[in-house]
C-alpha positions as CSV (number, residue, x, y, z in Angstrom):
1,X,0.0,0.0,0.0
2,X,1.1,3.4,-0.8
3,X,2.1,5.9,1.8
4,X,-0.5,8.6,0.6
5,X,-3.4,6.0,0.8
6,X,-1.9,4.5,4.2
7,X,-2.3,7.6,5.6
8,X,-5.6,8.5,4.6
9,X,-6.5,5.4,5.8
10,X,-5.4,6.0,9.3
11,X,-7.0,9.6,9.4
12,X,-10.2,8.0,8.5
13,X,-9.6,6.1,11.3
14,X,-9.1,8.5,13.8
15,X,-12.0,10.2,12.9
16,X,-14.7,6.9,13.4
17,X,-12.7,6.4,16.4
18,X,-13.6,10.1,17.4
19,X,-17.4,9.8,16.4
20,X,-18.1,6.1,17.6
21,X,-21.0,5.1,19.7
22,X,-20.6,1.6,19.0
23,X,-17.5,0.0,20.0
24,X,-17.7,-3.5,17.9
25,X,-18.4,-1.5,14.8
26,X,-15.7,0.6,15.2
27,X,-13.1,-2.5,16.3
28,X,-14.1,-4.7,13.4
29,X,-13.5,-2.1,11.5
30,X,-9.8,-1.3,12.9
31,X,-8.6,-4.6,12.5
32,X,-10.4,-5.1,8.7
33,X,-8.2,-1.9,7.8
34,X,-4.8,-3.4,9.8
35,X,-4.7,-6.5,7.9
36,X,-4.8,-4.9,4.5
37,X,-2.0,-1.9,5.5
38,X,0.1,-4.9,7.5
39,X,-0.9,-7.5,4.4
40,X,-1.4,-10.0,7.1
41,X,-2.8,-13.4,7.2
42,X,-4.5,-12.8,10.1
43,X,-5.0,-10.2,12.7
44,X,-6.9,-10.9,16.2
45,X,-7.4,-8.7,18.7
46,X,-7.0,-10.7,22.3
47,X,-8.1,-9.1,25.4
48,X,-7.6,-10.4,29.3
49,X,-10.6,-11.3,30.9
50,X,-10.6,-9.9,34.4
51,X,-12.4,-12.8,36.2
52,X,-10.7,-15.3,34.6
53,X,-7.7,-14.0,33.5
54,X,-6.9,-15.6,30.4
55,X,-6.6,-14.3,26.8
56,X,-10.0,-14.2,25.0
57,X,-10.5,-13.5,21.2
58,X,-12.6,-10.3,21.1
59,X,-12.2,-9.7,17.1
60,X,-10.3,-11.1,14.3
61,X,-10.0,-11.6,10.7
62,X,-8.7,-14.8,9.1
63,X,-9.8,-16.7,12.2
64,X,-12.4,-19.4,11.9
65,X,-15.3,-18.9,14.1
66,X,-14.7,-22.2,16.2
67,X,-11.7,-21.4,16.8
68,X,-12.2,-17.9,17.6
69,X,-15.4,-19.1,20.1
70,X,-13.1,-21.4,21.7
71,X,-9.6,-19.7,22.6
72,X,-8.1,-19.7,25.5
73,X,-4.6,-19.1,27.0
74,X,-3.0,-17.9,30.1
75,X,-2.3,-14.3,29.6
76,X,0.2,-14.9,33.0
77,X,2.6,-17.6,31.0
78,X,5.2,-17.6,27.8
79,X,5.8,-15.1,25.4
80,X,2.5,-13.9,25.2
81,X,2.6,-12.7,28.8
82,X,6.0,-11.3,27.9
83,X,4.5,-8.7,26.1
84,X,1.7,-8.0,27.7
85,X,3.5,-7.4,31.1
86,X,6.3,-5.7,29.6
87,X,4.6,-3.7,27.4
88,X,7.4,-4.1,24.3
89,X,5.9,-5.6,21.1
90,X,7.8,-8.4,19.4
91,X,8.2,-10.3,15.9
92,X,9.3,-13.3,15.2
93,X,10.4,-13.9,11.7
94,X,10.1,-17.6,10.7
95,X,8.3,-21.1,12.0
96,X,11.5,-22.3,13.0
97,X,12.1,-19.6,15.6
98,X,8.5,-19.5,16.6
99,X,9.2,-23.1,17.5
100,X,12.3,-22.7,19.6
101,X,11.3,-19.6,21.4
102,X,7.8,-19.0,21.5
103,X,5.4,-22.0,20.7
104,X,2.2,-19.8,22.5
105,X,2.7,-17.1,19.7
106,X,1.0,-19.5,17.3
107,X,-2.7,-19.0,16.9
108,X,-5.3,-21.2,15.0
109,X,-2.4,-22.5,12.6
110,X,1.5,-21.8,12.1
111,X,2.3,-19.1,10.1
112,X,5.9,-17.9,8.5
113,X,5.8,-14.5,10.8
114,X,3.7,-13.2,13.9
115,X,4.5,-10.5,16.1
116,X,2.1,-9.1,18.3
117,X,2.1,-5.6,20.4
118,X,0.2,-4.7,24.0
119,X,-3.5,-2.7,24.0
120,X,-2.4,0.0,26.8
121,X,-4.9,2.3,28.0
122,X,-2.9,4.5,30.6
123,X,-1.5,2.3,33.4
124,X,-3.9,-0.7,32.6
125,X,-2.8,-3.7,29.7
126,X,-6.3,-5.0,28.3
127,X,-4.7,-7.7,25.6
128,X,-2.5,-7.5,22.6
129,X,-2.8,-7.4,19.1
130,X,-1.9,-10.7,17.1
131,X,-0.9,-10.6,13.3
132,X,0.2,-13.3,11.4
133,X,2.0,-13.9,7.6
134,X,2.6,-16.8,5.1
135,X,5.7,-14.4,4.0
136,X,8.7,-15.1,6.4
137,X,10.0,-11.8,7.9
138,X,7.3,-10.1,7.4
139,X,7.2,-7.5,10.2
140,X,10.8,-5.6,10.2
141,X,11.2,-3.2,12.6
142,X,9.2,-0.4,10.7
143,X,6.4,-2.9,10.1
144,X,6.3,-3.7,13.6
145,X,5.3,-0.1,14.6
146,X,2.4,-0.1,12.3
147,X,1.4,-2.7,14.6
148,X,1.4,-0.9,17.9
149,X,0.1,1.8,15.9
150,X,-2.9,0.0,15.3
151,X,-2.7,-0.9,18.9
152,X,-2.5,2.1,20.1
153,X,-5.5,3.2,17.7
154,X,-7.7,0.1,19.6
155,X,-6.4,1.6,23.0
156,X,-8.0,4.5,22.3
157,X,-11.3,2.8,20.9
158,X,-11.6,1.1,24.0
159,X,-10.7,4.1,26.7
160,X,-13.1,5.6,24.7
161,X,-16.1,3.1,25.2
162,X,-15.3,2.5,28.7
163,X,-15.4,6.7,29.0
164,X,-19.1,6.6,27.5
165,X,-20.6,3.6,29.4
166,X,-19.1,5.7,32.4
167,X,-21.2,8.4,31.3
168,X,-24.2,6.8,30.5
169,X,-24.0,4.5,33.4
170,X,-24.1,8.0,35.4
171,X,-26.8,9.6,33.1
172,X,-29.1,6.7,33.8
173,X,-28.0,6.4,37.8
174,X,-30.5,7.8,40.9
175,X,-27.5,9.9,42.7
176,X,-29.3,9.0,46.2
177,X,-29.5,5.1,45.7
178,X,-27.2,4.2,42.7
179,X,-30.2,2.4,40.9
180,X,-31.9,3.5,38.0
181,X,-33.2,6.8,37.9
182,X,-37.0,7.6,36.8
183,X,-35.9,8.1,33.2
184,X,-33.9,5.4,32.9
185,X,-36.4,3.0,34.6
186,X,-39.0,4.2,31.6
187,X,-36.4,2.9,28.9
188,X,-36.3,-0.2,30.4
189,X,-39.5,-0.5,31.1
190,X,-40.5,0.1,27.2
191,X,-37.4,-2.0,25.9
192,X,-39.4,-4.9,28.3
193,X,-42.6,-4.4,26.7
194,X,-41.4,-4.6,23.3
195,X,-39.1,-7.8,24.4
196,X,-42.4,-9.9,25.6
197,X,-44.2,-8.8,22.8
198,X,-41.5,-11.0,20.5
199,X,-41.3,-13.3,23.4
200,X,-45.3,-13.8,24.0
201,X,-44.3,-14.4,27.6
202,X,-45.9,-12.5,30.5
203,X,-44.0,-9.7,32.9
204,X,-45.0,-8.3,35.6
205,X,-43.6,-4.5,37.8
206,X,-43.9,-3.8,41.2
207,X,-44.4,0.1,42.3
208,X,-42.9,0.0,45.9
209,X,-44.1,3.3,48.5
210,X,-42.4,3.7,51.8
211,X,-45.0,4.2,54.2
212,X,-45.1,7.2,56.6
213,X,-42.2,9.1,55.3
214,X,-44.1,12.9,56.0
215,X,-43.9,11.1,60.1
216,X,-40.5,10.1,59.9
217,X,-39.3,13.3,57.9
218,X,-41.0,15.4,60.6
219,X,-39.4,13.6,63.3
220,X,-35.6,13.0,61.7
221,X,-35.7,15.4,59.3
222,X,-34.1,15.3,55.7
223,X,-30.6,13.8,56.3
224,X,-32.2,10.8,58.2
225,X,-35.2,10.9,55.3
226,X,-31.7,10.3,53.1
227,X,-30.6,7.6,54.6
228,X,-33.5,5.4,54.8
229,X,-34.6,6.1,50.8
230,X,-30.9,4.5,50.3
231,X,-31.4,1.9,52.6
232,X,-34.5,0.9,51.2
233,X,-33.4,0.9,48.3
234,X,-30.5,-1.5,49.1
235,X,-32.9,-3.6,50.4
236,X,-35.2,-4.2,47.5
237,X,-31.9,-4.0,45.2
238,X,-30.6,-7.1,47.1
239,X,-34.0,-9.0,47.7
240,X,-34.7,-8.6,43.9
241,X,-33.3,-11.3,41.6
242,X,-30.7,-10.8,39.5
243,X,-32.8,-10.8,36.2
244,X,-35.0,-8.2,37.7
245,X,-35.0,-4.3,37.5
246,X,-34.8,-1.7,39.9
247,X,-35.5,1.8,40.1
248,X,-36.5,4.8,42.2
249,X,-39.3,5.9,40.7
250,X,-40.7,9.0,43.3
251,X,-39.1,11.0,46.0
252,X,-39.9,7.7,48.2
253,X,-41.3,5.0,45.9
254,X,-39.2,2.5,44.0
255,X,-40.3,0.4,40.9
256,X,-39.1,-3.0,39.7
257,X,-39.8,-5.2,36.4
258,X,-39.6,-8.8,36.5
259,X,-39.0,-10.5,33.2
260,X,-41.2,-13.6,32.5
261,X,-43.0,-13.3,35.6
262,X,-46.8,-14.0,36.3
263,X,-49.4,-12.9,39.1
264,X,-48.0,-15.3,41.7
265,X,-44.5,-15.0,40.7
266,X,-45.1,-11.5,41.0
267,X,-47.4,-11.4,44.5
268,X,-44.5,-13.9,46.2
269,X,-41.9,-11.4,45.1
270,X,-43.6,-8.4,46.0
271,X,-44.1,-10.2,49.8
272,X,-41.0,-11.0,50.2
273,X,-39.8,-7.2,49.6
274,X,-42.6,-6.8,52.0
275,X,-41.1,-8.9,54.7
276,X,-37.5,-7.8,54.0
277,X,-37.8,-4.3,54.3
278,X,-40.1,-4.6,57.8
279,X,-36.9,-7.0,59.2
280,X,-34.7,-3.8,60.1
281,X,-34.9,-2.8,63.6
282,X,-32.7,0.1,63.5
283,X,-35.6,3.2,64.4
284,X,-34.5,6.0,61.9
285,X,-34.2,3.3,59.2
286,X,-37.0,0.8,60.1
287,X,-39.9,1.4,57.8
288,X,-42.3,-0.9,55.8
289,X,-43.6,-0.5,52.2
290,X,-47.2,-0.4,50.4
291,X,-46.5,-2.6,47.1
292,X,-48.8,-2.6,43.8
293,X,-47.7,-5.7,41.5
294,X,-49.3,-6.3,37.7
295,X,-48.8,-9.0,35.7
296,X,-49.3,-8.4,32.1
297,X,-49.9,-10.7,29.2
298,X,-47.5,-9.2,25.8
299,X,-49.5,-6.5,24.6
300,X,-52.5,-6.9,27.2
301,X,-52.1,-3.0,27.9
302,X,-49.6,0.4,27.1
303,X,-47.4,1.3,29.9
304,X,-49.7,4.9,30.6
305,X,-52.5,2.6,31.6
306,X,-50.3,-0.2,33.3
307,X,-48.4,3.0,35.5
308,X,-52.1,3.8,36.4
309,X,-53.4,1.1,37.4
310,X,-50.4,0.2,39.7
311,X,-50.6,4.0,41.6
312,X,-54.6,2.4,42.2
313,X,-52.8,-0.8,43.7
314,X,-50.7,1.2,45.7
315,X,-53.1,3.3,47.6
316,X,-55.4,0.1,47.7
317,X,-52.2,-1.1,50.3
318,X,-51.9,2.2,51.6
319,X,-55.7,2.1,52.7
320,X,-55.7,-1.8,53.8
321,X,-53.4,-0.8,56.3
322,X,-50.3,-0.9,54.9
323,X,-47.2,-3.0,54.8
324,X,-48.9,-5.5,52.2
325,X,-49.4,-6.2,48.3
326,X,-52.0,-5.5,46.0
327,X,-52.1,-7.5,42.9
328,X,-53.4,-6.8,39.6
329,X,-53.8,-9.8,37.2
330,X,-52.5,-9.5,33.7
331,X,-56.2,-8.9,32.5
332,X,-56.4,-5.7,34.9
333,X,-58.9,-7.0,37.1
334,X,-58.3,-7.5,40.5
């Protein structure tokens, strides 16, 4: 490849990498454009999982799709870890010295020449890239800084991403309790409708009001009010399952989807909340909460009316004394 079209490549680069909002568009597309300025056989982009800490494939060309599924190798072992801990890319030029020094450099088959160079974002390694050839010496010394240049370039992709699910992560967050905030809730709530309308399977949301918070404001005033919103939050974040929802929907009420759950998935779930909340003995945080459940059938009703008729289940608890469920079926009778 030329030097004029090289470079216009990069720049076009640089500027998806400064308009992306999709991070798997953007990689797929870094590595397409690596392997036709490195004229590679393959290159695979191979990031450490935290929890596991091995080397995953995240993307790749010239990889099958089995293989690519399957990989995995110690990123704390051979050369591999070499250049990932050191942070110094290296090329090897031929099969024979792949063989003698680095057998773990070799991917889905052996190639002539592979080097590979480490995906730094500031102080943190998150992989490396891997390029192979059929040519022998195929990454000289000037070759091989096209390659950290491209790593470098996925670096930045991936600060990036992590930068804007930051962002969004604090966009959709309730600064008081850290779950979602009413907004956010909404989206999810709509994204769930549409989901069990292509699923045909039922769902049902809880609306959760603390009761007596105007009494316990008046007696502790705001700061205590504070804390117990964020407690009861915690509680009904850690009582929930993990499939579940939560978010604060009011100054003092909380709300909750539960995926592929009917009435008396719903009315046990909703109970124990109930029960949980009511266990805490503490005075300024003890408290109980007036819960309206619905189960709805895919498409039984829009979100306007099912947000109605829940605020009627609440104060239907609220008058029955408090401290219990009321449960609409997914019909919307009682």
């Amino acid at each position: 490849m030329d030097e004029s079209r090289m470079i216009d490549e990069l720049c076009g680069l640089l500027r998806e990498v400064a308009a992306q909002r999709h991070l798997e568009e953007t990689m797929h597309d870094l590595i397409l454009v690596a392997a036709d300025i490195l004229d590679c056989k393959h290159v695979a982009l191979l990031v450490v999982d935290p929890e596991s800490e091995y080397l995953k494939v995240k993307s790749h060309i010239g990889l099958s799709h089995t293989f690519a599924m399957s990989f995995k190798r110690e990123a704390g072992v051979g050369t591999l870890a070499e250049i990932l801990w050191t942070g110094r890319a290296r090329a090897f030029a031929t099969k024979a010295e792949q063989e003698c020094e680095c057998a773990d450099m070799t991917l889905e088959a052996p190639l002539e020449s592979v080097a590979a160079a480490p995906v730094v974002c500031g102080f943190r390694t998150l992989g490396l890239l891997h390029v192979g050839s059929e040519e022998p010496d195929h990454f000289p010394a000037e070759r091989l800084r096209l390659v950290e240049t491209f790593a470098a370039l996925i670096a930045l992709a991936m600060d990036k991403q992590a930068l804007l699910d930051a962002c969004d992560k604090l966009r959709r967050a309730d600064e008081l309790t850290g779950l979602l905030n009413h907004r956010a809730f909404f989206e999810e709530l709509e994204e769930e409708a549409k989901r069990t309308t292509r699923t045909k399977l039922p769902f049902s949301v809880l609306l959760m009001d603390i009761d007596n918070t105007k009494e316990k404001c008046r007696t502790y005033g705001n700061e205590v009010m504070g804390m117990l919103i964020r407690h009861v939050g915690g509680v009904i974040g850690e009582t929930l399952r993990s499939t579940d929802t939560t978010g604060r929907y009011g100054p003092d009420e909380f709300a909750a989807i539960l995926p592929g759950t009917g009435a008396e998935g719903a009315r046990e779930i909703a109970e124990r909340v109930c029960e949980k909340v009511a266990e805490t003995t503490d005075e300024k945080l003890s408290s109980t909460v007036s819960i309206g459940a619905i189960s709805c059938a895919p498409g039984a009703m829009t979100i306007p009316a099912l947000i109605e008729q829940l605020k009627v289940a609440v104060f239907k608890a609220q008058r029955a004394g408090r401290n219990r469920v009321v449960l609409v079926d997914r019909t919307g009778k009682q």
